[in-house]
C-alpha positions in Angstrom: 86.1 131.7 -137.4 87.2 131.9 -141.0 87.5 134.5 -143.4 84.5 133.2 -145.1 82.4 133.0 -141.8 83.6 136.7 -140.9 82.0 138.2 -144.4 78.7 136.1 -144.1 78.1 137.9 -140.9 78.4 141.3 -141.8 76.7 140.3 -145.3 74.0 139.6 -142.9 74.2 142.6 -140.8 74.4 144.7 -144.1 71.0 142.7 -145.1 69.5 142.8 -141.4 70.1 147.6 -142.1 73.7 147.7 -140.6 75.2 150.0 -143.0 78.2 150.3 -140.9 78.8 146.2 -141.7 79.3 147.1 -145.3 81.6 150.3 -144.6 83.6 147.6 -142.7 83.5 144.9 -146.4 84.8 147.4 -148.1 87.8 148.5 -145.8 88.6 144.9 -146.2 88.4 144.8 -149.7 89.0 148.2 -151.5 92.5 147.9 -151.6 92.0 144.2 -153.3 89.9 145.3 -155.9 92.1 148.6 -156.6 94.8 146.1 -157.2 92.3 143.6 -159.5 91.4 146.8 -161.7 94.5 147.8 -161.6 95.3 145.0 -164.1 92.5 146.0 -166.2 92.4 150.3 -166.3 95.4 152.3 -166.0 94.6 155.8 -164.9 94.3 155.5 -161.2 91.7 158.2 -161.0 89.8 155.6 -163.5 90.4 152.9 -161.3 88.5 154.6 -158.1 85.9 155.3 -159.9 85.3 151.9 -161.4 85.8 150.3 -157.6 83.3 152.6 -156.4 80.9 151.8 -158.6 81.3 148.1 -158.2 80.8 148.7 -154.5 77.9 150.4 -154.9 76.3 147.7 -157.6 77.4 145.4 -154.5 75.7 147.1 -152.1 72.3 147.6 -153.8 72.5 143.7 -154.8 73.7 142.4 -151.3 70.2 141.7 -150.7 69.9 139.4 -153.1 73.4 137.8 -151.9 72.7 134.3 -150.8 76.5 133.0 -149.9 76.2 129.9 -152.5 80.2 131.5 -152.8 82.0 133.2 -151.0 81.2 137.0 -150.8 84.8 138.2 -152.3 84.0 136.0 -155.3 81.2 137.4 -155.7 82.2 140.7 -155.4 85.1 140.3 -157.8 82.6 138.9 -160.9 81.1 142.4 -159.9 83.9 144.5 -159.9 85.2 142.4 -163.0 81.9 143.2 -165.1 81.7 146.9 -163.8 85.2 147.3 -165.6 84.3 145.5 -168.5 81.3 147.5 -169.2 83.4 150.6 -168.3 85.4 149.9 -170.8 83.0 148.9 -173.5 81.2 152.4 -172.9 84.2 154.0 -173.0 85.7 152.1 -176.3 88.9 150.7 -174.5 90.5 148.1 -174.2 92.0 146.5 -171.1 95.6 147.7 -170.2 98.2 146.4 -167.7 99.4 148.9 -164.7 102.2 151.3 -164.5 105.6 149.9 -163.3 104.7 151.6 -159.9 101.3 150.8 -159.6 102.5 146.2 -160.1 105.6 146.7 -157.8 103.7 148.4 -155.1 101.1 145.7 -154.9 102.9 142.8 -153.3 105.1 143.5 -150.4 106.6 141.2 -148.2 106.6 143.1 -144.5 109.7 141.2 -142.6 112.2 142.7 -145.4 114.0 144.8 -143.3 115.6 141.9 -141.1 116.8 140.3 -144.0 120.7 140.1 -145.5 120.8 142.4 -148.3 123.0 140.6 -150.9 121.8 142.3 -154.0 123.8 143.9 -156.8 123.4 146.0 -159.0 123.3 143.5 -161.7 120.3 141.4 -159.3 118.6 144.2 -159.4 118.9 145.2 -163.1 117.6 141.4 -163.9 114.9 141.3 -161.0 113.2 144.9 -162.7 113.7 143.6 -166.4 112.0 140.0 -165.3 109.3 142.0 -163.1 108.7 143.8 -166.5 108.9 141.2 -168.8 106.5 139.4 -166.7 104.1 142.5 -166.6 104.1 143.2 -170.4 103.6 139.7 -170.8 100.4 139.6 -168.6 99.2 143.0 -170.6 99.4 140.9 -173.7 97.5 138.2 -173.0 93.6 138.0 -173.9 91.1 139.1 -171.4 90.2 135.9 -169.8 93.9 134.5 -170.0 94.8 138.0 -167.9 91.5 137.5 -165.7 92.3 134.1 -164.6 96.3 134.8 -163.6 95.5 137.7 -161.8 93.0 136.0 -159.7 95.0 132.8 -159.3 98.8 134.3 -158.9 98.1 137.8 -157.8 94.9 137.3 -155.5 95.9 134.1 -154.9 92.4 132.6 -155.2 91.0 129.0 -155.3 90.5 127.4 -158.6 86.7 127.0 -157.3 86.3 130.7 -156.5 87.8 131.8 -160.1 85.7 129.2 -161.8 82.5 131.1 -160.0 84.0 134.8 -160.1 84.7 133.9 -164.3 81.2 132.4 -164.3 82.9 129.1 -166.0 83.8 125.6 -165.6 86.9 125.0 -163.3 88.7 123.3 -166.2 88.3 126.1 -168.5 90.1 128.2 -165.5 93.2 125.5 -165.6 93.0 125.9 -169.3 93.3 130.0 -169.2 96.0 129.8 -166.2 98.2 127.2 -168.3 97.8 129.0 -171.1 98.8 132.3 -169.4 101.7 130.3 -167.8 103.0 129.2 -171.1 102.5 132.6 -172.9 104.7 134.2 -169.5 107.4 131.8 -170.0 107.7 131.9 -173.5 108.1 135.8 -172.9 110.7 134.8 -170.0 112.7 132.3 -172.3 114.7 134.3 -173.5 116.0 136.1 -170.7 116.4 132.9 -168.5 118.7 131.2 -171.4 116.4 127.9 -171.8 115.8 126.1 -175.2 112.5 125.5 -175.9 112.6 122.1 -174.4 112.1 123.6 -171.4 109.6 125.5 -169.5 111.7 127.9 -167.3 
């Protein structure tokens, strides 16, 4: 059973009264879309309010969910719009995370049983790239940042961004180029590359 098949059931059970199923979707996802607003809203406080109300919008629209995508696409487009309009109403504009907030996002769980053959110096250029990286994705446009968050964070399909963005799939490997391109151009400079090159 895939992922996919596991969220149409309880997508059905949520339609067919089981309030439980949804309790459930949102375990699964809360910390997902935390992570996707996170790229958007800074203050944390912010960004559990803005996931909550995109859960709610998701609940009282589930019954109207038919599964032509995938439910997390769909709930993405929802959360994505519910911090758009948050921010709209509340004359922002979109901001990257905290240095905490991107480094704690990602973690890779079988650290522990690996060598350790950093240095001081590895580390000083691992956190300066890591930041470079994260002020360049804060400095792209909306839909440039949208689209590399979804593909390189989230690590979604090309299909599912195309239908989360509400756009053609080339115009989502048009933004994610683009973003690529604006990162490296950013990371240039550090890595010691002419501009013949990309990395």
């Amino acid at each position: 059973m895939t992922e996919r098949d596991v969220d149409a059931e309880l997508v059905a059970r949520v339609q067919g009264g089981d309030k439980k199923a949804f309790d459930l979707l949102v375990l699964k996802y809360q910390r997902k879309i935390m992570r996707l607003l996170s790229r958007m809203i800074r203050d944390q406080s912010e960004i559990e309010d803005v996931a909550q109300e995109a859960f709610i919008k998701a609940y009282r629209a589930l019954p109207q969910f038919r599964g032509e995508s995938a439910f997390y696409t769909w709930l993405y487009r929802i959360a994505i719009n519910t911090a758009r309009n948050w921010l709209a109403s509340n004359k922002r504009r979109p901001s990257a995370p905290s240095s905490y907030e991107s480094e704690d996002g990602e973690t890779f769980d079988e650290t522990d049983n690996l060598t350790d053959n950093t240095t001081p110096e590895s580390e000083l250029a691992s956190r300066q790239i890591a930041q470079t990286v994260n002020k360049a994705i804060e400095d792209l446009p909306e839909d440039l940042r949208n689209a590399i968050v979804l593909r390189e964070i989230e690590g979604m399909s090309y299909e599912d961004i195309a239908q989360s963005m509400n756009c053609p799939i080339g115009t989502v490997r048009s933004r994610i180029f683009r973003a690529r391109e604006a990162i490296a151009e950013k990371l240039r400079p550090m890595m010691g590359n002419s501009g013949d090159r990309r990395w």
